[in-house]
KOLTOR-638224 format. One record per atom (N, C-alpha, C, O): residue in three letters; x, y, z. Coordinates in steps of 0.001 Angstrom, whole numbers, plus 500000, padded with zeros to 6 digits. Layout:
<rs>
alaXYZ/...
</rs>
This chain:
<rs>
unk941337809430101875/unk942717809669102312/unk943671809329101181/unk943589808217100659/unk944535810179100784/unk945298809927099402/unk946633809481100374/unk947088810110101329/unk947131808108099773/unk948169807408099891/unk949547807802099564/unk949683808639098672/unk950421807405100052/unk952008807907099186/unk952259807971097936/unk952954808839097409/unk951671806988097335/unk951972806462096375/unk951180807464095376/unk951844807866094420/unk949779807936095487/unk949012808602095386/unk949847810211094929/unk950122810663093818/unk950050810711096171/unk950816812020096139/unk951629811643095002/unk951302811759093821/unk952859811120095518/unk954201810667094858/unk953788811065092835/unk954405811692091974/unk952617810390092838/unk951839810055091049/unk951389811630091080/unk951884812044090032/unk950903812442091533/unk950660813473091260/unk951446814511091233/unk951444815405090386/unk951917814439091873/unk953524815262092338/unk954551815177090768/unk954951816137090110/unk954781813646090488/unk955081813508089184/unk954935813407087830/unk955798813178086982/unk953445813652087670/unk952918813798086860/unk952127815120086588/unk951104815229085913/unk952731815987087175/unk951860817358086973/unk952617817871085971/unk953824817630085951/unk952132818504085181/unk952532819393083682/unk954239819960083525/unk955160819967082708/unk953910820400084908/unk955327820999085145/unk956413820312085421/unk957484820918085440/unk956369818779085720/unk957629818532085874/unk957717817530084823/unk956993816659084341/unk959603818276084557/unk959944817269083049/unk960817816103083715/unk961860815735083175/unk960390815582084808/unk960393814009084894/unk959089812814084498/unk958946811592084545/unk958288814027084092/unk957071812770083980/unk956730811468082608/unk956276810324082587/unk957330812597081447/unk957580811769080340/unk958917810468080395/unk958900809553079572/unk959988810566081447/unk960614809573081702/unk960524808505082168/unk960992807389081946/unk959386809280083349/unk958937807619084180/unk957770807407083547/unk957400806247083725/unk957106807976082949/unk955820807103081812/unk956169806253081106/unk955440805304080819/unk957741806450080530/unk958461805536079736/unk958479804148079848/unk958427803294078963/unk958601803990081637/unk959367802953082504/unk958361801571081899/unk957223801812081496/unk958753800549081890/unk958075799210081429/unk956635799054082237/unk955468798909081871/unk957259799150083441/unk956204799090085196/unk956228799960085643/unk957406800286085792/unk955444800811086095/unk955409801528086820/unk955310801433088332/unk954175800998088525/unk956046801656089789/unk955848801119090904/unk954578800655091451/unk954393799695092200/unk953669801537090933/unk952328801411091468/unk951429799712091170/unk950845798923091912/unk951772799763089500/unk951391798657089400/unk951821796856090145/unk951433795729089839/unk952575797266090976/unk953005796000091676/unk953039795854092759/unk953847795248093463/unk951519796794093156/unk950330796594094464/unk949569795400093676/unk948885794729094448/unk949526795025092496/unk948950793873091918/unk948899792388092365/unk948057791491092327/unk950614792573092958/unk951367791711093474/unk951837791024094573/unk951795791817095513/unk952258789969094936/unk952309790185096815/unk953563790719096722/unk954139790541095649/unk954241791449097748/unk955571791928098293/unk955776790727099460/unk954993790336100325/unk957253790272099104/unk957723789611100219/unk958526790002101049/unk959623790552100946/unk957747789596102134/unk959029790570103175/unk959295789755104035/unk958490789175104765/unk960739789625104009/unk961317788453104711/unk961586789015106383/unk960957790056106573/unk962284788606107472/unk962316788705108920/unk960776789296109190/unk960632790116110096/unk959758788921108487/unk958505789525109097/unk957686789871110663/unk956772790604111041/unk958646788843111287/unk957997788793112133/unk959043789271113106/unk959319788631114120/unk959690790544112738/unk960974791097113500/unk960435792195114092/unk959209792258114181/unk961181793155114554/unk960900794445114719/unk960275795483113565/unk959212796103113608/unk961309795464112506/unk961388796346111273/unk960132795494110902/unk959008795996110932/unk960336794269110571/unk959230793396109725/unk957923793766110137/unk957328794316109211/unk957337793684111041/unk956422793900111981/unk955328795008111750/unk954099795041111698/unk956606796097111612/unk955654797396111199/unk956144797431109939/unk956274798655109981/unk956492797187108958/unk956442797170107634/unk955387796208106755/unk954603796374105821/unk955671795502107299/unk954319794737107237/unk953055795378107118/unk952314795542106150/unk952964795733108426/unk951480797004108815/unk951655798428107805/unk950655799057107458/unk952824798773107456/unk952341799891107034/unk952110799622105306/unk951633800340104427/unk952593798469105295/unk952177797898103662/unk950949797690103517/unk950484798244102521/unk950232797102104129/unk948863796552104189/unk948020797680104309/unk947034797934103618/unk948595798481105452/unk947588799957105743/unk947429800444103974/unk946331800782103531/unk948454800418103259/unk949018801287101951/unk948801800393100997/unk949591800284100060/unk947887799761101089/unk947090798829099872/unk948242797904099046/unk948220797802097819/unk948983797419099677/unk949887796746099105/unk949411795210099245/unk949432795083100469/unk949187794542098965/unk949553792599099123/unk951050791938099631/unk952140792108099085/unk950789791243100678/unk951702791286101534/unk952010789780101466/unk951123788958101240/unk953275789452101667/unk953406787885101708/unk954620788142102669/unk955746788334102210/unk954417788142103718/unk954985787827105400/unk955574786533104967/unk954906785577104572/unk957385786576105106/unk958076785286105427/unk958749785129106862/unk959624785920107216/unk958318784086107681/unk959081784105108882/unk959205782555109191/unk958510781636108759/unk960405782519110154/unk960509781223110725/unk959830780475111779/unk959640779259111794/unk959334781711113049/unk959002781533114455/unk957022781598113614/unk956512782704113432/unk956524780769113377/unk955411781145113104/unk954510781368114186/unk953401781830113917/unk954810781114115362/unk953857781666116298/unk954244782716116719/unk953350783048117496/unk955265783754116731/unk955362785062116817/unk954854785902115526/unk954361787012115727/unk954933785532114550/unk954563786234113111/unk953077786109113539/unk952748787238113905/unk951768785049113694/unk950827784714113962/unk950570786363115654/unk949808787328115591/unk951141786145116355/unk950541786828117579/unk951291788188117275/unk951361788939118248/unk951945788702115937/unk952403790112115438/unk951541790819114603/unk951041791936114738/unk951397789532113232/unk950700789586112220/unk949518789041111994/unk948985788889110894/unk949102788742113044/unk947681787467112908/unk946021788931112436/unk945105788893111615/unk946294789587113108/unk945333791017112496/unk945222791196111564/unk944031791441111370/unk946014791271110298/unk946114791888109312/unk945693790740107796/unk945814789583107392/unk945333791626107556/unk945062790815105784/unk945867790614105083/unk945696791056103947/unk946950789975105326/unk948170789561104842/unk948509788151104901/unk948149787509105887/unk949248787512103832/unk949525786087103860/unk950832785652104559/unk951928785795104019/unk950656785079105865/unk951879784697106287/unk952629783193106056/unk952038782163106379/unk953372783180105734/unk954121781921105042/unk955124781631105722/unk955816782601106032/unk955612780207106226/unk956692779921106625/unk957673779496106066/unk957623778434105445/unk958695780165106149/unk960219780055105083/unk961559780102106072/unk961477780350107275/unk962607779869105486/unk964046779823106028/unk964353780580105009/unk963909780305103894/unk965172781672105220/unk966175782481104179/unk967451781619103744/unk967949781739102625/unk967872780861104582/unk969020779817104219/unk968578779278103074/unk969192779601102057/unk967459778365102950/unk967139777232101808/unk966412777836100797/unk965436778584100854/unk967115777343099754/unk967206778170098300/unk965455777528097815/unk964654778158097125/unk965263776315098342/unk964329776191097546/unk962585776847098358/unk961606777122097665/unk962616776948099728/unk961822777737100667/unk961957779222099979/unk961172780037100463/unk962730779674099033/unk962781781287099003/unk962479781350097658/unk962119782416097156/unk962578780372097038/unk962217780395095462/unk960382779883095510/unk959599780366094692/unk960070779199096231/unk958603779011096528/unk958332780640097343/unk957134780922097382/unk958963781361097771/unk958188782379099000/unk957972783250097702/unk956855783758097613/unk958933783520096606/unk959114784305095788/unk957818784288094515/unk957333785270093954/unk957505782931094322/unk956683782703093226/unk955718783543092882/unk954927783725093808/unk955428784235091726/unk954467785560091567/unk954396786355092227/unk953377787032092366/unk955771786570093021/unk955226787901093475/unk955921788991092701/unk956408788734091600/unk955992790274093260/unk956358791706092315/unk957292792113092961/unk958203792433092198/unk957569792288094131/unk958733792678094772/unk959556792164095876/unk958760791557096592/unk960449792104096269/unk961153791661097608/unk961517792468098668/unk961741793536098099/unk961707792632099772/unk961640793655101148/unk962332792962102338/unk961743792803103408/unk963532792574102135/unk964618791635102578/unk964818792252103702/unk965341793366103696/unk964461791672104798/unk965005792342106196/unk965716791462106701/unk966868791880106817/unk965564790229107135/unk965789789347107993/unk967619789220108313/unk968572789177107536/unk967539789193109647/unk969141789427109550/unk969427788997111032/unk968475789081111808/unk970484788600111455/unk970765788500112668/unk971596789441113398/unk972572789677112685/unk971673790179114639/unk972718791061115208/unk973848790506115979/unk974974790986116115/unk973132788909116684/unk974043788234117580/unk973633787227116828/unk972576786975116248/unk975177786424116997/unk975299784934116464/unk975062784120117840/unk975306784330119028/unk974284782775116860/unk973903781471117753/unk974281780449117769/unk974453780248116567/unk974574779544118281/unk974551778253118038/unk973600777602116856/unk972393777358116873/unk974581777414115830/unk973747777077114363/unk973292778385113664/unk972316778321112917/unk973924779559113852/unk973121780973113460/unk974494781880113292/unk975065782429114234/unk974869781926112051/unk976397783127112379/unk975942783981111174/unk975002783570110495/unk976568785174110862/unk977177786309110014/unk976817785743108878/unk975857785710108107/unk978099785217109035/unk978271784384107473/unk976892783726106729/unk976586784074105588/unk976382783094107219/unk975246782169106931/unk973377782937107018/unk972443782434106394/unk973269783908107719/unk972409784657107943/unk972027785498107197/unk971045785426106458/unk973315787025107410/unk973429788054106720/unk974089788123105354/unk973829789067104608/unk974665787466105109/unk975643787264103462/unk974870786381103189/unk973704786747103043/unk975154784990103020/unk974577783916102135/unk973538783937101875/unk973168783814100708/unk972551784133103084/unk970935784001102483/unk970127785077101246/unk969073785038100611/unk971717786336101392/unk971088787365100599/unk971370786876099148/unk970726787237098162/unk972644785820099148/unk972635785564097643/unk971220784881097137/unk970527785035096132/unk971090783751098744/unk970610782583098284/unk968629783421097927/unk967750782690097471/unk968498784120098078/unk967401785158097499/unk967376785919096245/unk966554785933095329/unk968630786633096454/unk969067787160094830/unk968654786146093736/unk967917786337092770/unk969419784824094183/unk969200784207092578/unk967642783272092695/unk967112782846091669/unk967171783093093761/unk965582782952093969/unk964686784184093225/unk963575784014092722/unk965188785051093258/unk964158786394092661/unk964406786492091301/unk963415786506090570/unk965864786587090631/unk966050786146089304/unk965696785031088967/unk965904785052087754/unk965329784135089191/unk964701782554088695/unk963094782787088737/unk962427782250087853/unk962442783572089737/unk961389783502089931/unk960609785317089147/unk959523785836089408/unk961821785857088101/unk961310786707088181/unk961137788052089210/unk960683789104088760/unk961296788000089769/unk960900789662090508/unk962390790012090572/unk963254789154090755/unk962689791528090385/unk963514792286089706/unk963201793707090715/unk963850794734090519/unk962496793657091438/unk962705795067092603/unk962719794542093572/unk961941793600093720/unk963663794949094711/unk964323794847095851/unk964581795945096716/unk965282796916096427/unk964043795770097686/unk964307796660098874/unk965512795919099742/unk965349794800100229/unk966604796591099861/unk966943795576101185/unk967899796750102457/unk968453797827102238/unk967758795967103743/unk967786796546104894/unk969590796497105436/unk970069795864106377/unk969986797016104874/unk971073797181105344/unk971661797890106550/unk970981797811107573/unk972716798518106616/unk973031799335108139/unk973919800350108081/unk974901800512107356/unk973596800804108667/unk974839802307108889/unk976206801922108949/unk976311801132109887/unk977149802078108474/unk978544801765108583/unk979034800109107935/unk980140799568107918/unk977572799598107403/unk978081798184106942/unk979219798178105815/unk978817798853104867/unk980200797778105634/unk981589797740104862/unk981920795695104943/unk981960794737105714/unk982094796145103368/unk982844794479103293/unk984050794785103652/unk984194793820104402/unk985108795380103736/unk985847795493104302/unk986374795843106025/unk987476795923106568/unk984816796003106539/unk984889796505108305/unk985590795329108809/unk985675794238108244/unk986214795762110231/unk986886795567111437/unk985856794516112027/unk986310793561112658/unk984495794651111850/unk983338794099113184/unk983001793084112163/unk983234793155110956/unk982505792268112720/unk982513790770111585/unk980860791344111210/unk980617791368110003/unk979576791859112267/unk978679792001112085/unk978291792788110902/unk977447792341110125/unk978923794074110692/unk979313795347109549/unk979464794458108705/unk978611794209107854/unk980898793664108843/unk980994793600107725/unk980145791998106635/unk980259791658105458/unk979510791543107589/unk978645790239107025/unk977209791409106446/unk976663790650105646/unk976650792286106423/unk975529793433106133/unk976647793836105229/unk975975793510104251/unk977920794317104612/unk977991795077103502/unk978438794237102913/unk978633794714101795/unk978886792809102925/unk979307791809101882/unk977545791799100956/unk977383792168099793/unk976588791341101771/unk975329791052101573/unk975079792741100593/unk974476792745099520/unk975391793434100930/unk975136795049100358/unk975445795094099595/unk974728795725098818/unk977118794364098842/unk977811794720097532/unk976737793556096725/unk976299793770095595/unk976519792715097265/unk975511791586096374/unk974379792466095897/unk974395792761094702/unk973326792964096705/unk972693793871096214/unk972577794773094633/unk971877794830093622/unk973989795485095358/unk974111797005094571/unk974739796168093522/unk974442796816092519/unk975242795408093214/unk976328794749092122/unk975020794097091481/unk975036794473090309/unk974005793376091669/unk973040792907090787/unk972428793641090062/unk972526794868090059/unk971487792756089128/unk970868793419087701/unk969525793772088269/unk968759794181087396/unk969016793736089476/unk967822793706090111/unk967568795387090177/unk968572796046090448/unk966497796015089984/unk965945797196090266/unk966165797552091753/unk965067797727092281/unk967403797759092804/unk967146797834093846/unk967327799032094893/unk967646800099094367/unk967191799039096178/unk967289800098096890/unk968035799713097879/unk968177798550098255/unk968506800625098306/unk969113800491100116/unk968826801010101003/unk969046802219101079/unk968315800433101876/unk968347801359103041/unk969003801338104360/unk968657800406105085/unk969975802255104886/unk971666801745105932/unk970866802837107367/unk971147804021107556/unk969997802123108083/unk969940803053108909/unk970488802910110389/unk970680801782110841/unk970704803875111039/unk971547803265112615/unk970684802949113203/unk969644802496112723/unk970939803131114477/unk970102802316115618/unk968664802244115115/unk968067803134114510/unk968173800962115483/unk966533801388115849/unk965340801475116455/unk964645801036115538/unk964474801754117452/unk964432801591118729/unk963074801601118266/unk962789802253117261/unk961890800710119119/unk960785800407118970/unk960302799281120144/unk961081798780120955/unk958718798964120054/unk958818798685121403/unk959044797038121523/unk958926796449122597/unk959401796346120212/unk959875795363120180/unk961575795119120258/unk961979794054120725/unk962423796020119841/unk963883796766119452/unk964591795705120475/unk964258795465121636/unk965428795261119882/unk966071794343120457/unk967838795592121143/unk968967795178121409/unk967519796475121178/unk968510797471121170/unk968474797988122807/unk969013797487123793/unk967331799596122630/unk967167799868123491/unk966318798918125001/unk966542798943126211/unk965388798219124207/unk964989797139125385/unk966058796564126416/unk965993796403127635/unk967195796280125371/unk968454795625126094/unk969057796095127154/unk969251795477128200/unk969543797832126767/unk969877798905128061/unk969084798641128705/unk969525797933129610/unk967655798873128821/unk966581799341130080/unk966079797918130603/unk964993797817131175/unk966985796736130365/unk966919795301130835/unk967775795414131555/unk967625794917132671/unk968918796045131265/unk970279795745131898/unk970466797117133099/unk971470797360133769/unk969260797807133090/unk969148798363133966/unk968347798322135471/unk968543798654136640/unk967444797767134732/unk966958796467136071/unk967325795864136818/unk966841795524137897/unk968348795620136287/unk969244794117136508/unk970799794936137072/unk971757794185137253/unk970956796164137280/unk971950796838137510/unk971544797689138596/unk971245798814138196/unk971423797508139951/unk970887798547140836/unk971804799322141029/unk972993799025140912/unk971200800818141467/unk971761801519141616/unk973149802268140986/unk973556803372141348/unk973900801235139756/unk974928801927139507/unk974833800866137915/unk974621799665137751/unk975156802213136779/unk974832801365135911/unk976409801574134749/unk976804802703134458/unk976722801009134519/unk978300801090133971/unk977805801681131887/unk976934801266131123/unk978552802422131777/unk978144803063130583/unk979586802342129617/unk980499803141129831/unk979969801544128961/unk980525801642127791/unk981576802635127385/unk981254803724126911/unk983107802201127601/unk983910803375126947/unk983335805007127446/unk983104805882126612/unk983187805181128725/unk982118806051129115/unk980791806691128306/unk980475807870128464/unk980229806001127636/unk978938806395126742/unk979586807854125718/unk978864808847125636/unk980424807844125280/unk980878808833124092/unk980412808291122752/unk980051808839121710/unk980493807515122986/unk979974806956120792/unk978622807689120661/unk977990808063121649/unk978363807804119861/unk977371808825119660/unk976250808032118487/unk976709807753117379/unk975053807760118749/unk973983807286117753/unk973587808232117260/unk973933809390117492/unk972402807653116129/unk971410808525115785/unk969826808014115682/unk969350808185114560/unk969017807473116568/unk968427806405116628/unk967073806897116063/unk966560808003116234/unk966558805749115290/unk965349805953114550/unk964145805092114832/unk964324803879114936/unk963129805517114945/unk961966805256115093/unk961668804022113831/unk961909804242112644/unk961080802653114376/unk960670801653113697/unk959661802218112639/unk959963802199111446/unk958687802626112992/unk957935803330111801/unk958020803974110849/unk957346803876109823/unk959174804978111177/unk959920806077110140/unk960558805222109472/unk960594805459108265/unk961301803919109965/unk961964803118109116/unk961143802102107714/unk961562801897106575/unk959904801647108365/unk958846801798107763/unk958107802356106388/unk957700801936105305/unk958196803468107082/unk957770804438105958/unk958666804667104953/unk958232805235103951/unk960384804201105011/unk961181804993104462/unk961302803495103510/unk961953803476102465/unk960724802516103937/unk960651801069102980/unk959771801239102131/unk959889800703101029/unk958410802217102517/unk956978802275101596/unk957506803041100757/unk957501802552099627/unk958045804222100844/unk958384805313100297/unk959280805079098994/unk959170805788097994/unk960391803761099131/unk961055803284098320/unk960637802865097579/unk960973803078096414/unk959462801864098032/unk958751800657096967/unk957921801628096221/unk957899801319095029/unk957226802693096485/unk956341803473095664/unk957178804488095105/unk956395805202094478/unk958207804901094995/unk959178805846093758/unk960003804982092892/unk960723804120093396/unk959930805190091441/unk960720804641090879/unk962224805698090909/unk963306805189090616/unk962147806874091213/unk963372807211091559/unk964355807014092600/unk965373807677092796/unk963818805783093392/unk964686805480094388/unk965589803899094020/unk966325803233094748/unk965143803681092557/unk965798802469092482/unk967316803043091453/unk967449803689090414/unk968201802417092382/unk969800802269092268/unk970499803404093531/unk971574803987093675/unk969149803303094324/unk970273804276095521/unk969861804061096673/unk968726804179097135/unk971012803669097243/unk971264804108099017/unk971104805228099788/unk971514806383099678/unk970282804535100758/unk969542805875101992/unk970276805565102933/unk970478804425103352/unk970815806768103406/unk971456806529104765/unk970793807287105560/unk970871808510105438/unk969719806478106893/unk968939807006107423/unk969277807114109242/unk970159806507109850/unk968420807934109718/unk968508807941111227/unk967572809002111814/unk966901809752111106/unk967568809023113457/unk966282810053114144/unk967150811417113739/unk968149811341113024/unk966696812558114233/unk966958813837114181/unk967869814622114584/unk968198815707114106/unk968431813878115787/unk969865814614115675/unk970728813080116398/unk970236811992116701/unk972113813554116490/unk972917812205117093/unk973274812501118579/unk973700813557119047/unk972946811078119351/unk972956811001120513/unk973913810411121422/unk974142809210121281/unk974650811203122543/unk975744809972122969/unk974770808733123621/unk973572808758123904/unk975774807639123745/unk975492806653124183/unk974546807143126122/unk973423806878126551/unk975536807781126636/unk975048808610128181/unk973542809354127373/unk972445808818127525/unk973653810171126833/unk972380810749126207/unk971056809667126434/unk970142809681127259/unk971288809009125650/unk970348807772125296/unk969937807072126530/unk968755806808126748/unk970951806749127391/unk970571806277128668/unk969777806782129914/unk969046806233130739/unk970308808296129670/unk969379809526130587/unk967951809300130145/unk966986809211130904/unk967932809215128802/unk966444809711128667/unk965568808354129043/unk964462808250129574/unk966635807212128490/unk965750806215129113/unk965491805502130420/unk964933804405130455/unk965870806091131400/unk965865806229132482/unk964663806885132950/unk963813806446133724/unk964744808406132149/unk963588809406132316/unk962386808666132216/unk961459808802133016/unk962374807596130894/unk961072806850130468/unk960726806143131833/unk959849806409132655/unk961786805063131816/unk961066804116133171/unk961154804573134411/unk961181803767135341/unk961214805939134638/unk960774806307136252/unk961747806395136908/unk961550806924138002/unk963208805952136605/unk964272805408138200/unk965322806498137462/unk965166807272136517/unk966442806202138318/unk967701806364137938/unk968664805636138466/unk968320804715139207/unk970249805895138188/unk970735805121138051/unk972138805639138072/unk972351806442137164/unk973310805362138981/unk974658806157138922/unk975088805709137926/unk975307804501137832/unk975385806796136652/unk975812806408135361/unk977889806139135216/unk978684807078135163/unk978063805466135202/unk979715805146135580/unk980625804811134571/unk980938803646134328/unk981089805843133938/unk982150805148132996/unk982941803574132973/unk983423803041133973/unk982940803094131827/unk983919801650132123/unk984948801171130960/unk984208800851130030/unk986192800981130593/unk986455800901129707/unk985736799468128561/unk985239798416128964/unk985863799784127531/unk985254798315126988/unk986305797269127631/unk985970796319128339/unk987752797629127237/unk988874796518127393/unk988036795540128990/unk987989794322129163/unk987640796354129651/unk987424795468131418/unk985948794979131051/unk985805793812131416/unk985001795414130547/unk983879794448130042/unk983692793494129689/unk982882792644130060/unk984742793501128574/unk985012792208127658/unk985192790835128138/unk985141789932127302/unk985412790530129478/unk985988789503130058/unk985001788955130599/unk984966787757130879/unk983928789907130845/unk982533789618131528/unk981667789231130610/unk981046788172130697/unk981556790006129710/unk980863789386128682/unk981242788425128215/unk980358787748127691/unk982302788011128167/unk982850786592127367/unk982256785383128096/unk981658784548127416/unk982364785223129371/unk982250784610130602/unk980126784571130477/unk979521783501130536/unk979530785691130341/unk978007785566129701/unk978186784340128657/unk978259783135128898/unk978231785018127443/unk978387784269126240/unk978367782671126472/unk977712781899125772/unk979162782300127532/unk979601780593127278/unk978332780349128654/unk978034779172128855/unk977579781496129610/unk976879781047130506/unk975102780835130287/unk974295779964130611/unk975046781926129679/unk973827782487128917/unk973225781983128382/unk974124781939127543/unk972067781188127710/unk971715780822126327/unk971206782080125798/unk970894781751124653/unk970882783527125939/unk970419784572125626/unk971144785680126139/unk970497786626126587/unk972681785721126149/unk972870786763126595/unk972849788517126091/unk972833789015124966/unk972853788884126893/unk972257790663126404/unk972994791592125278/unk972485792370124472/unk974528791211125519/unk975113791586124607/unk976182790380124564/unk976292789462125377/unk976950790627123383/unk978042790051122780/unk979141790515123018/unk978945791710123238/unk980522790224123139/unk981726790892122928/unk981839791150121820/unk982986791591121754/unk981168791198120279/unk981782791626118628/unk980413792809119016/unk980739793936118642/unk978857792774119733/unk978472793886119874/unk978842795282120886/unk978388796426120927/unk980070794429121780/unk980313795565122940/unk981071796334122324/unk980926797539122531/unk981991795932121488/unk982888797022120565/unk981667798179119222/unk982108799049118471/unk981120798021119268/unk980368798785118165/unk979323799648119345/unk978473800414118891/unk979449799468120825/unk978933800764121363/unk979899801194121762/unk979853801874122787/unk980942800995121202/unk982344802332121640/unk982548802962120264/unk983632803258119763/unk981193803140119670/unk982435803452117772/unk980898804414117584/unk979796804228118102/unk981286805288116796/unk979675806728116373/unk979132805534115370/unk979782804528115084/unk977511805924114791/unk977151805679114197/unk976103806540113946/unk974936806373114299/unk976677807702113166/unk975452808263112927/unk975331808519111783/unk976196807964111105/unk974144809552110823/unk973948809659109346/unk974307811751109333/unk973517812694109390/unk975644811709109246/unk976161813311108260/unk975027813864107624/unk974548814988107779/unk974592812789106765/unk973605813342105839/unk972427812502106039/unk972547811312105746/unk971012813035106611/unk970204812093107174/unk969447812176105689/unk968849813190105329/unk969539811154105000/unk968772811244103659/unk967219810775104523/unk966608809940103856/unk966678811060105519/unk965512809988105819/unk964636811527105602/unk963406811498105554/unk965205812518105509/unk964677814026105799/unk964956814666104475/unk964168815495104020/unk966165814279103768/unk966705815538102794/unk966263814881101677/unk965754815514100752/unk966421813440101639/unk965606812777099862/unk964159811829100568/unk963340811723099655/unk963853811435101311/unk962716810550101349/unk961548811553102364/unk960755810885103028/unk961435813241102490/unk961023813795103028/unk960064813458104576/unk958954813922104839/unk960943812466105486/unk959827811755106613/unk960635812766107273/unk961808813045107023/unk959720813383108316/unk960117814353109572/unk960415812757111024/unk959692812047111724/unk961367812870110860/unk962459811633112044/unk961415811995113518/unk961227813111114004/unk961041811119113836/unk960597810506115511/unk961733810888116625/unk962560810016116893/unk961805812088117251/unk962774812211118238/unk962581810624119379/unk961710809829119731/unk964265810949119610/unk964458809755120591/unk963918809969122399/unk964561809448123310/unk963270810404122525/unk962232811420123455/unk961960810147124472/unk961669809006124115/unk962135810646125901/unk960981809967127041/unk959880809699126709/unk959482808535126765/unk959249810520126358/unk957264810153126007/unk957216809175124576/unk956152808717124160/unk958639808916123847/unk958249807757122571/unk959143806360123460/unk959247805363122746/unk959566806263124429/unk960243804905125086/unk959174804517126256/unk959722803981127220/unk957757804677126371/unk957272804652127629/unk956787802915127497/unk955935802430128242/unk957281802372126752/unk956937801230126278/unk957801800506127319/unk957290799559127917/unk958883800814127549/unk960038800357128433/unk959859799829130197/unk960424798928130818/unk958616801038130695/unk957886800338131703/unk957410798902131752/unk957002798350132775/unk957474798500130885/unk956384797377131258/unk957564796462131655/unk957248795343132059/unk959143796834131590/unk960083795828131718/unk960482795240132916/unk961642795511133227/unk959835794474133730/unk959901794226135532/unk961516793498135459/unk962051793294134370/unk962018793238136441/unk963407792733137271/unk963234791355136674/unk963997790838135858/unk961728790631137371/unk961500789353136698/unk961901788852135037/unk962593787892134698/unk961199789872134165/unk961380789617132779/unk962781790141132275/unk963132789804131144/unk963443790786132888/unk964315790905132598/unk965344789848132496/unk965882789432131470/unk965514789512133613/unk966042788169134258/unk965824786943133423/unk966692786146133064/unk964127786895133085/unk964419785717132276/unk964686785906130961/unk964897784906130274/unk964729787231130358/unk965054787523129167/unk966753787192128603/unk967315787304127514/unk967130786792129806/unk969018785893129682/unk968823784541129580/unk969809783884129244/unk967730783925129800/unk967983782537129565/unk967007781664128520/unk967186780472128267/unk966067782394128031/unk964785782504127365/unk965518781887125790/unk966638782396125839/unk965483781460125093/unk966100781074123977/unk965222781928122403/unk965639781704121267/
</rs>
């Protein structure tokens, strides 16, 4: 079975194309730093999870960083990969995670802030506090996981803590990549799980968000995956941003129909403004130790997020995972019970 990386080398090295004498040039070539472990930080996340797996599948050496080591262990415990326990906060945990290895694959990020867990400290700082761990320790290619619409300058504190962390990135001397993709739904997805929790938990009438008009474009964990392998094995993907997503863009109502379709029921779908949510959710927030959503996330399902230009199709050639009933059937397994305790569960 010929690998990506495989193709990718043949593809670029055939007679005919006059890119091949350029990247022969290159010091390293990508390939050679399967030599190496790749660290990939939030390993034991969603994205992490299957990136992980599809590294290992793709002969890569893997050095899994996570905090929860007994979820990384019952994610990653299969695989021939080294899992290590690290904090992205502490400079000196990331400069040890870093030691000999060849590349970095920075996921780890938070969507909701915690008690002891914010924006600031998560998504920005830890990305410096890595940057200058990888320059001290050597490694000089970087993948990192950014988001659709992230801006140091955004309105949403979440956006904009992912594009402060983004200008760090793109502004360093590091060989790196981006990848900004929207939603992402998988059967770990802390996203869609959330709707089809809160639909459980919502009989008979289920209140849609600014009436479900914002419009996604939601992508398959794997495709996201692949679009990390795909990076680490082209050297033409280092100094550019992918703005990725599924196959076409979906309203918020869209997304909910189908996942409905998945788990069997339905559900009177009911417009609501955000402004009258907000008060409820706030009132969660201080009740909750896990609540489902946030008030800084209820405003970002009233706003589009999709990719104009789905580079996940037009430069990294992956055919996108429709957001389909038969790919959410994972969603069954979500009973009233687990739902329920999935609000107080820490």
């Amino acid at each position: 079975m010929i690998s990506h990386s495989d193709e990718y080398s043949a593809h670029l090295f055939d007679s005919g194309d006059a890119r091949a004498t350029a990247v022969a040039e290159q010091p390293e070539p990508a390939r050679i730093r399967k030599d190496k472990p790749v660290v990939v930080t939030g390993a034991s996340g969603l994205v992490g999870t299957h990136t992980c797996t599809m590294l290992a599948q793709n002969g890569w050496k893997v050095r899994a960083v996570a905090r929860n080591m007994a979820k990384a262990a019952e994610r990653l415990g299969h695989l021939r990969i080294e899992i290590r326990s690290g904090d992205i906060r502490n400079p000196d945990s990331m400069s040890d995670a870093l030691r000999d290895a060849g590349a970095l694959v920075h996921l780890a990020a938070i969507a909701v802030e915690k008690p002891g867990e914010h924006y600031g400290d998560t998504n920005t700082e830890a990305t410096k506090i890595l940057l200058d761990a990888a320059r001290a320790q050597s490694v000089d290619r970087i993948v990192y996981m950014s988001q659709n619409g992230a801006d140091s300058k955004s309105p949403y504190p979440f956006l904009k803590s992912k594009g402060l962390a983004e200008d760090m990135v793109t502004s360093s001397s590091t060989k790196w990549t981006v990848l900004k993709p929207s939603v992402i739904f998988g059967p770990e997805d802390e996203f869609v799980n959330v709707l089809a929790r809160l639909v459980k938990l919502s009989p008979l009438i289920y209140p849609l968000p600014g009436g479900g008009t914002a419009r996604f474009q939601p992508i398959a964990v794997d495709d996201v995956a692949r679009a990390t392998l795909k990076s680490l094995e082209a050297d033409d993907s280092i100094g550019r941003s992918y703005t990725i997503g599924g196959p076409v863009p979906l309203t918020l109502r869209q997304m909910t129909e189908r996942i409905l379709i998945a788990m069997n029921t339905s559900r009177k779908l009911v417009a609501v403004p955000v402004s009258a949510l907000r008060p409820m959710i706030a009132v969660a927030q201080r009740l909750l130790p896990h609540p489902p959503v946030t008030t800084g996330l209820i405003e970002l399902l009233a706003i589009d997020n999709v990719t104009p230009s789905n580079d996940l199709v037009t430069e990294l050639r992956i055919t996108p995972t429709p957001f389909a009933p038969e790919e959410l059937l994972y969603l069954r397994k979500i009973s009233f019970s687990s739902a329920l305790h999935s609000l107080t569960s820490s």
